[in-house]
Backbone as a ProteinNet text record, in pm:
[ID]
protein_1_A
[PRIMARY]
XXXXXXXXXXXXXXXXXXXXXXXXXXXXXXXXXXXXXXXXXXXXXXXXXXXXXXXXXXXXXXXXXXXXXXXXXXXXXXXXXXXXXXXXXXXXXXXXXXXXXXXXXXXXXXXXXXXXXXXXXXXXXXXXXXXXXXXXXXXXXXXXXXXXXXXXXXXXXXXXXXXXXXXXXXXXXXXXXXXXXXXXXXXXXXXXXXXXXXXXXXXXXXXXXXXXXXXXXXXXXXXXXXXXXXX
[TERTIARY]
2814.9	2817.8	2757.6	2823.9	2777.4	2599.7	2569	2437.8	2422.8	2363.6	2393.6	2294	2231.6	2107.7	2133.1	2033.8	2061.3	1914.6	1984.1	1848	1854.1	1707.2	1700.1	1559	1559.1	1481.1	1473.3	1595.4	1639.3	1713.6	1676.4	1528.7	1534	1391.4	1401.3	1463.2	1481	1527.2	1700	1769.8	1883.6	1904.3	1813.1	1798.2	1784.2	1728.5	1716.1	1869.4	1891.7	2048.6	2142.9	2125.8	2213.2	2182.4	2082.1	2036.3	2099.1	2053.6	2125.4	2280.5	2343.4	2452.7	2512.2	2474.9	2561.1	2537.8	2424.8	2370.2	2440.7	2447.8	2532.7	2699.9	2726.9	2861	2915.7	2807.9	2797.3	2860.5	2786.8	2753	2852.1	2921.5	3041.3	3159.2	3153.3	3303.6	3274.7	3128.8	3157.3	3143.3	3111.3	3096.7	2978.6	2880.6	2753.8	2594.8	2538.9	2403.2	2322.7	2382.4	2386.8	2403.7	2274.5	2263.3	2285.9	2320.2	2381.1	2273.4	2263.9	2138	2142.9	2030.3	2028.7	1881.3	1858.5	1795.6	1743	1638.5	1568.3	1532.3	1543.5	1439.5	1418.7	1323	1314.7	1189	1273.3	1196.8	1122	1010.4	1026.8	1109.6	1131.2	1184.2	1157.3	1042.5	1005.9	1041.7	1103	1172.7	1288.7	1358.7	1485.3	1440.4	1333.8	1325.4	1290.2	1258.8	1161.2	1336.7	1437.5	1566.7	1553.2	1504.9	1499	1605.7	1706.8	1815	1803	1810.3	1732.3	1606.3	1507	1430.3	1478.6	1586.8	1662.8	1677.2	1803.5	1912.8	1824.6	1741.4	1631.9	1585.2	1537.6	1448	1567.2	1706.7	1799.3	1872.2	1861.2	1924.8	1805.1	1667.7	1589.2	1568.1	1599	1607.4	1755.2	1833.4	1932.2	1928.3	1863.8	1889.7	1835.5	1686.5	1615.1	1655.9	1745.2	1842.9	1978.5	2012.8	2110.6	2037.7	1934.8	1837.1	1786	1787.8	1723	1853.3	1973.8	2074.6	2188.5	2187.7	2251.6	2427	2529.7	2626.4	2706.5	2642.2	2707.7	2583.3	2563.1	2485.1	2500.7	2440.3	2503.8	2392.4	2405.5	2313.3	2298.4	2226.6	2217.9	2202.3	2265.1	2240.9	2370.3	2405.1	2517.7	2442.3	2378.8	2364.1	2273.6	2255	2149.8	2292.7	2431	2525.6	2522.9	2495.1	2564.3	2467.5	2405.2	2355.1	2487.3	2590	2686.8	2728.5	2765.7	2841.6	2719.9	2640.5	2537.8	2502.3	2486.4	2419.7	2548.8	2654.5	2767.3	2780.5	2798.5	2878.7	2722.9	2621.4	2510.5	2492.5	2560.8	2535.4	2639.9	2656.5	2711.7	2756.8	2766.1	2791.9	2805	2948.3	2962.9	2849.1	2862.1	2816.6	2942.2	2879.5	3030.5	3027.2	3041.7	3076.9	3102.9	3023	3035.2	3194.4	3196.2	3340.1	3466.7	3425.3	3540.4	3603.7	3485.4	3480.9	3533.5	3536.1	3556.3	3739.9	3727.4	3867.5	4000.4	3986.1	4058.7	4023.2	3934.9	3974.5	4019.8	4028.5	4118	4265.1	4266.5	4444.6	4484.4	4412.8	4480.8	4505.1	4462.4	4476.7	4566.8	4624.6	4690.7	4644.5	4492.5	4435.3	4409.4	4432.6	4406.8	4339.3	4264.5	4190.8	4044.3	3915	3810.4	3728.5	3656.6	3581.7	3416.5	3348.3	3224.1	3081.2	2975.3	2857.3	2785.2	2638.9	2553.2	2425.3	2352.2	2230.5	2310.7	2206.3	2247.8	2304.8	2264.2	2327.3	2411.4	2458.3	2535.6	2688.1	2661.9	2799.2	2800.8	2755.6	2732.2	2738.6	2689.7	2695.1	2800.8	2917.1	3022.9	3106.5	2999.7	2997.8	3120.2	3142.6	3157.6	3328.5	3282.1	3444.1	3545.3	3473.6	3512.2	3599.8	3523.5	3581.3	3685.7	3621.9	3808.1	3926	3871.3	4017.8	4080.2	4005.6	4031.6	4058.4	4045.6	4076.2	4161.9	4180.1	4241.5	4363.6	4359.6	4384.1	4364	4248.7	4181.9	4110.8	4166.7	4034	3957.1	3846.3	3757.6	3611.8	3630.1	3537.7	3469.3	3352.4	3215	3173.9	3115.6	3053.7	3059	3040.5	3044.8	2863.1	2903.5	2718.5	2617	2661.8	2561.5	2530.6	2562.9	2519.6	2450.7	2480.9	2402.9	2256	2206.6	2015.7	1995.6	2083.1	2013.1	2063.6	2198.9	2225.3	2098.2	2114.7	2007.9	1851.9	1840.5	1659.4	1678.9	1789.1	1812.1	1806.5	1853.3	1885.5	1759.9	1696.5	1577.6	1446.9	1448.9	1299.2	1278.3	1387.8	1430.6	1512.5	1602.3	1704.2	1647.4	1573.1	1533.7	1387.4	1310.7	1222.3	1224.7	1328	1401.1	1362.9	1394	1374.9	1544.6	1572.9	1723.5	1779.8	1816	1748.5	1913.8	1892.6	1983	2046.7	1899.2	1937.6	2020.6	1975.8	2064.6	2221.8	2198.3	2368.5	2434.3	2392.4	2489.3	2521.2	2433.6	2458.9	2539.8	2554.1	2683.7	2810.2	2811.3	2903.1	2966.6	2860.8	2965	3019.7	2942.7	3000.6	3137.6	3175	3315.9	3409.2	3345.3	3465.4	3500.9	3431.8	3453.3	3542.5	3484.1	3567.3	3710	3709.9	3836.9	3939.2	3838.2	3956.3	3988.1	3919.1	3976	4074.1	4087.4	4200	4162.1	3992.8	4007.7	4058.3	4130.8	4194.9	4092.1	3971.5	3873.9	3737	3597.1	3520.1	3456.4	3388.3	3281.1	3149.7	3102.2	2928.3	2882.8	2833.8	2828.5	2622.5	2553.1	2456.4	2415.1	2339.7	2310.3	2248.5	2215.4	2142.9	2256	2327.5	2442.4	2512.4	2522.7	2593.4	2510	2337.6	2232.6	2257	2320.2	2305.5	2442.7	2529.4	2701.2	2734.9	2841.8	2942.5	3070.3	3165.8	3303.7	3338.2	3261.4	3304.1	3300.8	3155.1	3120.3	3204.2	3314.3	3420.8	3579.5	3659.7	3830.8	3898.4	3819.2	3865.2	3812.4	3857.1	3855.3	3718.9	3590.5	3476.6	3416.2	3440.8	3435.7	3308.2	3226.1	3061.1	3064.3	3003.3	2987.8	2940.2	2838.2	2731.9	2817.2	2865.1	2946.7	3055.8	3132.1	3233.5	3181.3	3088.5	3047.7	2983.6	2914.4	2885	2957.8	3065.7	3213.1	3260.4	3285.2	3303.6	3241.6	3093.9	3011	3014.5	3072.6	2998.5	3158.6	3261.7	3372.4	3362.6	3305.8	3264	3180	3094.6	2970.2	3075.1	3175.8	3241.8	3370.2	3402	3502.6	3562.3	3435.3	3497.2	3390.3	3458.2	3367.5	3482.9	3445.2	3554.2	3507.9	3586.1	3539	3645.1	3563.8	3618.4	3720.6
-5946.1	-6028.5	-5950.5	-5964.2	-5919.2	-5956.9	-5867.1	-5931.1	-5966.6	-6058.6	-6137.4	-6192.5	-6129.6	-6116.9	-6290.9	-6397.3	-6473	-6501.1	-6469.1	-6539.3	-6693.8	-6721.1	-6863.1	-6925	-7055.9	-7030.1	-7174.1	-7203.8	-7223.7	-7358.4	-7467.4	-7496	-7420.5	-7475.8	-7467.1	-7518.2	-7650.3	-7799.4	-7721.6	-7675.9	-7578.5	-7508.8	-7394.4	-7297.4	-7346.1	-7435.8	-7454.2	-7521.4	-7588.2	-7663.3	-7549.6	-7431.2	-7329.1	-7242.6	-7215.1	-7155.3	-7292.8	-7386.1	-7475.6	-7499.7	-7513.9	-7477.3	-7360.2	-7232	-7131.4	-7077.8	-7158.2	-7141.8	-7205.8	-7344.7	-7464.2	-7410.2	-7361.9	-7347.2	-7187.2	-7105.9	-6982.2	-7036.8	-7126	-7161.5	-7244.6	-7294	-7447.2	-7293.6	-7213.9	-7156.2	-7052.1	-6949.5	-6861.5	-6946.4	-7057.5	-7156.4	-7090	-7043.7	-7006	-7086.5	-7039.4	-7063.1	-6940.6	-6829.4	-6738.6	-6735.8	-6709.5	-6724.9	-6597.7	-6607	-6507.8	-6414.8	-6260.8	-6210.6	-6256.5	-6287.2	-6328.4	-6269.6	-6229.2	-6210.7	-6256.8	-6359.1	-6469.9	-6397.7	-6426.5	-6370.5	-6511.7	-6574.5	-6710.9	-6671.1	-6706.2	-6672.2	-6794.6	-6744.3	-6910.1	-6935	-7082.6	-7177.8	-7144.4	-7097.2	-7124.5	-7034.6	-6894.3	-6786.8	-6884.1	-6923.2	-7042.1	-7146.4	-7174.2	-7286.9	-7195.7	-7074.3	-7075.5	-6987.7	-6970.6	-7007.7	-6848.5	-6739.6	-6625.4	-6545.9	-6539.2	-6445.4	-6332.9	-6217.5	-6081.7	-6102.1	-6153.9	-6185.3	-6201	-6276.3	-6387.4	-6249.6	-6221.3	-6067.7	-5938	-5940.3	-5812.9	-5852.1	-5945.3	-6032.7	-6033.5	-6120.4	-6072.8	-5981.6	-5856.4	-5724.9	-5636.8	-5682.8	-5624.5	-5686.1	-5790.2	-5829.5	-5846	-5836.5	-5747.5	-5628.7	-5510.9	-5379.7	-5407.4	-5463	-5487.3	-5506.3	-5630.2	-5663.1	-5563.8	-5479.6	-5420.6	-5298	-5253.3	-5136.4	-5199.7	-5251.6	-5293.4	-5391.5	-5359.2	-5396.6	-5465.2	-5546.1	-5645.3	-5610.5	-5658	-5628.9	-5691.6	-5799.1	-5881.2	-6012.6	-6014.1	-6140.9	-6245.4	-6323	-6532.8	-6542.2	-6630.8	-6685.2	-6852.7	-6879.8	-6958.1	-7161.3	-7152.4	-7244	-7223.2	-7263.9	-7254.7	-7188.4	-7260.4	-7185.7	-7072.6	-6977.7	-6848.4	-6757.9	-6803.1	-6713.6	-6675.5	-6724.3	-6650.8	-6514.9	-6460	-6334.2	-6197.6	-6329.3	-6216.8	-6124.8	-6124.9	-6030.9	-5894	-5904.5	-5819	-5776.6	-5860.3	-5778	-5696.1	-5781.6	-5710.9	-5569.5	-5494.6	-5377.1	-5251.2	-5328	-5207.4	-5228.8	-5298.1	-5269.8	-5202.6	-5199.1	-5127.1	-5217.8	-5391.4	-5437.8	-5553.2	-5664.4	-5799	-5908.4	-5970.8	-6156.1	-6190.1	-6276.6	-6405.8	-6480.5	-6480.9	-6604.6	-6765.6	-6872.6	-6989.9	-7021.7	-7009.3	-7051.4	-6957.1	-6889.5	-6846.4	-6925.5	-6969.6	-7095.6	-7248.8	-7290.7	-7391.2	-7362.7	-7241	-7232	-7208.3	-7160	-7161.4	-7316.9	-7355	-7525.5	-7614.6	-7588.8	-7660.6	-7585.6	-7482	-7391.3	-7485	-7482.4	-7525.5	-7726.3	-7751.5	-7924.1	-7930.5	-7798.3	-7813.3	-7892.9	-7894.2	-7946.4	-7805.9	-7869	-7761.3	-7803.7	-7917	-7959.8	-8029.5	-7981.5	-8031	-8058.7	-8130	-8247.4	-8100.5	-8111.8	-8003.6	-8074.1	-8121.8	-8160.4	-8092.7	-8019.3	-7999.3	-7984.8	-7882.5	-7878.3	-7842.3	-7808.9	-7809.8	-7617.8	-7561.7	-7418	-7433	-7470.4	-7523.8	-7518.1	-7658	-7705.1	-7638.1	-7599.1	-7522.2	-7404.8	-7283	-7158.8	-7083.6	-7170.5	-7132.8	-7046.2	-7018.5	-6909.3	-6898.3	-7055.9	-7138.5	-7179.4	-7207.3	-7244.3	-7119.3	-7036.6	-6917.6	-6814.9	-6810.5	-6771	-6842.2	-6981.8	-7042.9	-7040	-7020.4	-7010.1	-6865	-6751.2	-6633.8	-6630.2	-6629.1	-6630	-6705.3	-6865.6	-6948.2	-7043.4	-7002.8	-7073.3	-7224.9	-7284.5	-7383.9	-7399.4	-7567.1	-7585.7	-7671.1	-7640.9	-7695.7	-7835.4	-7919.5	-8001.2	-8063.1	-8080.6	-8120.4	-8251.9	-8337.7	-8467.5	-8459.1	-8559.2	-8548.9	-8497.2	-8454.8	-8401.7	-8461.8	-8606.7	-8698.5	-8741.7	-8690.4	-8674.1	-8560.4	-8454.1	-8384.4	-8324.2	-8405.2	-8360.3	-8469.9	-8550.9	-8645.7	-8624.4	-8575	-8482	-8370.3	-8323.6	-8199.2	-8235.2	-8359.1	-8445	-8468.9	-8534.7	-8592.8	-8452.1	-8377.9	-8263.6	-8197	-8133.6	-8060.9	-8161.5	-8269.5	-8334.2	-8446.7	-8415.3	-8524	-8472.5	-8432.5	-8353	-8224.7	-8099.4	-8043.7	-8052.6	-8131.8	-8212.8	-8303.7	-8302.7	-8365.6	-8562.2	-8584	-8691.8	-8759.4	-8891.7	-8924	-9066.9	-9117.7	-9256.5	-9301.4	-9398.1	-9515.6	-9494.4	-9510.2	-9508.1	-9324.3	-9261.1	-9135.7	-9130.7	-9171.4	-9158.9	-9275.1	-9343	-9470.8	-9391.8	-9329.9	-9228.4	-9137.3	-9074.4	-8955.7	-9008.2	-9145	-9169.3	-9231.8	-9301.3	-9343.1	-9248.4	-9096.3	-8964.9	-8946.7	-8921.3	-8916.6	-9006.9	-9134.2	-9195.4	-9173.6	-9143.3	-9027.9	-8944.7	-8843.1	-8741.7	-8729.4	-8870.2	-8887.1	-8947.6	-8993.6	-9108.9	-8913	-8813.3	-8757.5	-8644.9	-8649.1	-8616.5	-8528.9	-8563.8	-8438.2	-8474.8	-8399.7	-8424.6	-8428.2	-8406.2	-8358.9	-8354.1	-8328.2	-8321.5	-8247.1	-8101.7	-8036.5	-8061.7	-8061.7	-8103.3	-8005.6	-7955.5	-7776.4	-7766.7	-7863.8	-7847	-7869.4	-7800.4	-7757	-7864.6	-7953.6	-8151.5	-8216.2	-8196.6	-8313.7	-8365.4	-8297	-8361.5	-8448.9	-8417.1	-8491.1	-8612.7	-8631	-8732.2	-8810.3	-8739.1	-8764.8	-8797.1	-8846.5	-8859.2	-8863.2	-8851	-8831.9	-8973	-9079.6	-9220.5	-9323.7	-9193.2	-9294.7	-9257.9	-9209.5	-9180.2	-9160.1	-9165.6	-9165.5	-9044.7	-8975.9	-8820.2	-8751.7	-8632.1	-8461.9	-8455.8	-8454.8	-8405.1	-8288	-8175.8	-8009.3	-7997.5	-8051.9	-7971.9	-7815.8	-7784.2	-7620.1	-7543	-7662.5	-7548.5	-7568.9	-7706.9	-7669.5	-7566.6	-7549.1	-7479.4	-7277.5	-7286.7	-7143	-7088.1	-7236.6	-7219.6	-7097.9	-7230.4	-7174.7	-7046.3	-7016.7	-6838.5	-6757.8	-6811.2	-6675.7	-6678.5	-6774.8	-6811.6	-6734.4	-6695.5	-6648.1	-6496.6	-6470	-6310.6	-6232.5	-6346.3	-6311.5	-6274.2	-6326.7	-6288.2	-6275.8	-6199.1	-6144.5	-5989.5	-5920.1	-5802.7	-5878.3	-6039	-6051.3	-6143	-6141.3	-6225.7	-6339.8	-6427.8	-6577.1	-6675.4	-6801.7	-6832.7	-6983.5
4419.3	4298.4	4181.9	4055.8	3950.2	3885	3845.2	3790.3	3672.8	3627.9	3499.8	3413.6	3279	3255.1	3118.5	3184.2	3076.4	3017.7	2877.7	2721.6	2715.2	2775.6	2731.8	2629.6	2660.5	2624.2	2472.8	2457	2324.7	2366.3	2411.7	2459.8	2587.5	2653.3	2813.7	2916.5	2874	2903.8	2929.4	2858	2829.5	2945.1	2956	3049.7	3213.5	3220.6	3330.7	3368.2	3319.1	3303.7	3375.7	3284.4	3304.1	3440	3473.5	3572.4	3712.2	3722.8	3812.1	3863.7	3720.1	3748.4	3795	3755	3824.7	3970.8	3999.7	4120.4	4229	4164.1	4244.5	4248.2	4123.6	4161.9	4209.1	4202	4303.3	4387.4	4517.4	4618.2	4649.6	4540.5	4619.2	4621.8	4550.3	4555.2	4677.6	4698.2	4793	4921.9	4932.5	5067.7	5154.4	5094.5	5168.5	5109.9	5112	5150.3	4999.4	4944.5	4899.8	4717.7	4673.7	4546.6	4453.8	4351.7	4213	4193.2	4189.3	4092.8	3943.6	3935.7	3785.3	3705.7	3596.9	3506.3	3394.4	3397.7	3286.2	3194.8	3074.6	3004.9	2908.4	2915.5	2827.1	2698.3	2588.5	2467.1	2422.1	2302.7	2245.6	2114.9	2142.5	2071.4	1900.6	1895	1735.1	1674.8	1705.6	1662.1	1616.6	1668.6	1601.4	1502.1	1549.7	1407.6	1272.1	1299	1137.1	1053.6	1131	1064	963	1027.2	985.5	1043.2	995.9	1056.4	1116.8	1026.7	1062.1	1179.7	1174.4	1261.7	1396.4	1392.6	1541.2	1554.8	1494.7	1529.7	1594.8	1514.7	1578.8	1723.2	1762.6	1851.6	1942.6	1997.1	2052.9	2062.4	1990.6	2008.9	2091.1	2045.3	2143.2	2329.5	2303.7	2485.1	2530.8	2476.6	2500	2583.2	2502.2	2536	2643.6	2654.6	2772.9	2954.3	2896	3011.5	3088	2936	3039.8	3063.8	3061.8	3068.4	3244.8	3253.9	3380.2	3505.4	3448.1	3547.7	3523.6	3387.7	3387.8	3374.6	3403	3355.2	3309.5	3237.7	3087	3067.5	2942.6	2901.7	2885	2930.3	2858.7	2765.1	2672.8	2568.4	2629.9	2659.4	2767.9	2644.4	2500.6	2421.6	2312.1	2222.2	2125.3	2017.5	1941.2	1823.7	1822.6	1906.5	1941.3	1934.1	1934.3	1949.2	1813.1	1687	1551.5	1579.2	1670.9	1686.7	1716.7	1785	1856.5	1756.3	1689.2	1597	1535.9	1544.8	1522	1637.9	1795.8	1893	1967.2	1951.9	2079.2	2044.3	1896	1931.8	1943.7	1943.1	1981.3	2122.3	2232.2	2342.8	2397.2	2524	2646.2	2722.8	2678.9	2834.1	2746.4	2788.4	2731.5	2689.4	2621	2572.5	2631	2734.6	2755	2623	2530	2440	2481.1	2451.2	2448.2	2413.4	2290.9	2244.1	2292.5	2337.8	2476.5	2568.9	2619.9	2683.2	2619	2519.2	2471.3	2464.8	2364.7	2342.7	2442.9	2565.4	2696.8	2717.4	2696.9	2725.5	2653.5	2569.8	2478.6	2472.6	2483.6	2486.4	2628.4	2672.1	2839.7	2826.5	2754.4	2683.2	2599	2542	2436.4	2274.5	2324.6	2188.1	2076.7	1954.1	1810.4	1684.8	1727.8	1630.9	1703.3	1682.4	1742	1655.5	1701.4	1618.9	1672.8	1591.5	1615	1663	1704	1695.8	1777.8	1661.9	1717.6	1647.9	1641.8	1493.6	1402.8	1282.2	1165.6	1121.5	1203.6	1202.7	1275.9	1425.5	1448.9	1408.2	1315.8	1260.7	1124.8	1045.3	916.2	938.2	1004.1	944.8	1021.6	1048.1	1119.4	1185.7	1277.6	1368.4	1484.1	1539.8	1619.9	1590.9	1422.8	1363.2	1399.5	1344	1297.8	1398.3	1548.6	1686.8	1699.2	1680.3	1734.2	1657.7	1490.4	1447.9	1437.3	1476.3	1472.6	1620.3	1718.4	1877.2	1952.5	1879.5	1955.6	1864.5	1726.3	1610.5	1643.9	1653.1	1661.3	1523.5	1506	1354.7	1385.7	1329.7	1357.5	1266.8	1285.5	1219.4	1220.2	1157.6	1179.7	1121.7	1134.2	1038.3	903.7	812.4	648.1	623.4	513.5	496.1	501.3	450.1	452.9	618.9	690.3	861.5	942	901.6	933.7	978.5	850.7	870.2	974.1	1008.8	1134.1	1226.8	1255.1	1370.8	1403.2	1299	1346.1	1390.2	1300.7	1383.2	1529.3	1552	1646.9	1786.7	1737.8	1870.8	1871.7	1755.1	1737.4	1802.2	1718.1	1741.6	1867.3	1906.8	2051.1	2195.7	2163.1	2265.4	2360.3	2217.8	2289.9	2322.2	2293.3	2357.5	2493.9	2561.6	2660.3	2595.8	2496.3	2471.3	2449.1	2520.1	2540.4	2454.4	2398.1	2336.7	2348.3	2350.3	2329.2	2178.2	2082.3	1955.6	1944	1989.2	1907.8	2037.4	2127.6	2218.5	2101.9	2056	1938.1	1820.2	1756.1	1611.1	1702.3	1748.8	1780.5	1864.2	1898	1964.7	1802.6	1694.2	1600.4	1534.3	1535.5	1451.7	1522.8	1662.9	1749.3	1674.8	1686.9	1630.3	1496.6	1435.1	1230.9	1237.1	1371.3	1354.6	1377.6	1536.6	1551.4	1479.2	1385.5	1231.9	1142	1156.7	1063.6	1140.8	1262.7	1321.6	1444.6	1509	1607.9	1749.3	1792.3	1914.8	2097.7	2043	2113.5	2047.6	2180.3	2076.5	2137.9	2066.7	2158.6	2105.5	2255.7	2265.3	2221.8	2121.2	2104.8	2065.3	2207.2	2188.9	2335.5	2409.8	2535.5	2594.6	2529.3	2573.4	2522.8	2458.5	2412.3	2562.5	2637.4	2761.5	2837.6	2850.9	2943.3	2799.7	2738.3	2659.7	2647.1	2681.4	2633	2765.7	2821.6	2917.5	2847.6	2953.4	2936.7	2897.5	3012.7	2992.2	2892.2	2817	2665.2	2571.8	2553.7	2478.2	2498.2	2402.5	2458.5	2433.4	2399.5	2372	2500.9	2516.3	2628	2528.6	2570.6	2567.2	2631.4	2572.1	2603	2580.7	2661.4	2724.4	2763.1	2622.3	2633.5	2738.9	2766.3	2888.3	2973.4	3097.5	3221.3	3165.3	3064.5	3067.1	3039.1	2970.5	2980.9	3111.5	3135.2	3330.8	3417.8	3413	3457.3	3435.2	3344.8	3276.5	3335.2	3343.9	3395.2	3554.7	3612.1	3744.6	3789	3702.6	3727	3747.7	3586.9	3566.9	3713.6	3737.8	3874.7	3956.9	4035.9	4134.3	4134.4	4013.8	3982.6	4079.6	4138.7	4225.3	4368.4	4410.6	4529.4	4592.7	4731.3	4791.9	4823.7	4786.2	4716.6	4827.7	4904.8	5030.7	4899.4
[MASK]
+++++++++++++++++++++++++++++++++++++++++++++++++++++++++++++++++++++++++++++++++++++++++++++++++++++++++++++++++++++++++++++++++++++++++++++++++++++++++++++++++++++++++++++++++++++++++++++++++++++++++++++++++++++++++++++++++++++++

């Protein structure tokens, strides 16, 4: 099995999510007992809030190198919005970012959906990192809440979500944002925040709800045993 160095961290609550899953689904596909090498490196959180670009970019290009210096042979970013790093860290390494929206966008090509509804923080859905992959990779468009929604999306995920805090009151504010988005035409909606799913179900809505993390899960848990024989 491939070894697979993941940045977490962003939250923790996130990371662990991610680490579970590829473990679990290691294990349902090789039909053993037999777990993934994997490589943590969990940062903190407050490097993301203080919303210093250059800072982030430096800070993930340095545990980066770290990881593939010591084995790794491709990285996950183990959260959505820690990816607007990609474009600055990928071409100084030696060894892939699975991309999130890699993931999103093979799932939606395979739905035949081309219009997605966006929710997540406020970098997120704004500094369109996210948009941007899919309409350059998948010609997918992409759209987010009206502005006047946003700074409470973003309370809601920051000062609660990744706090592992779950509320009634914020699953009602984003289930009424779905239905916004779906009045303005999205055919789908991605969870494009690493707690939006411990908060979302498929059942609380009538749209294909594309949970980033199981689906980047998936990707990597593919990449892992891509040169392995898989029962």
């Amino acid at each position: 099995m491939r070894k697979i160095g993941l940045i977490g961290g962003t939250s923790w609550h996130s990371t662990i999510v991610y680490y579970r899953m590829i473990n679990e689904m290691v294990g349902e596909k090789r039909g053993t007992w037999g777990n993934p090498p994997l490589i943590i490196y969990s940062l903190n959180i407050e490097l993301m809030r203080e919303q210093n670009k250059e800072k982030i970019n430096m800070a993930y290009l340095d545990i980066a190198k770290k990881l593939e210096s010591i084995g790794a042979k491709a990285l996950v970013i183990c959260a959505n919005t820690p990816h607007m790093v990609f474009d600055y860290v990928q071409p100084k390494i030696g060894i892939p970012i699975l991309h999130i929206a890699d993931a999103v966008g093979l799932e939606a090509t395979n739905n035949k959906i081309k219009k997605l509804g966006l929710l997540g923080n406020q970098p997120t859905m704004t500094r369109g990192f996210m948009q941007e992959y899919l309409k350059g990779n998948f010609s997918i468009e992409t759209i987010i809440p009206d502005p006047e929604y946003i700074d409470k999306c973003h309370y809601y995920i920051s000062n609660e979500l990744t706090q592992g805090k779950f509320t009634e009151e914020a699953k009602s504010f984003f289930i009424d944002q779905m239905e916004l988005l779906k009045a303005k035409g999205a055919e789908g909606i991605i969870l494009g925040c690493t707690e939006l799913p411990m908060l979302l179900k498929q059942n609380n809505f009538n749209l294909p709800l594309l949970a980033t993390t199981d689906l980047h899960a998936e990707m990597v848990v593919k990449f892992i045993l891509e040169d392995s024989i898989v029962s």
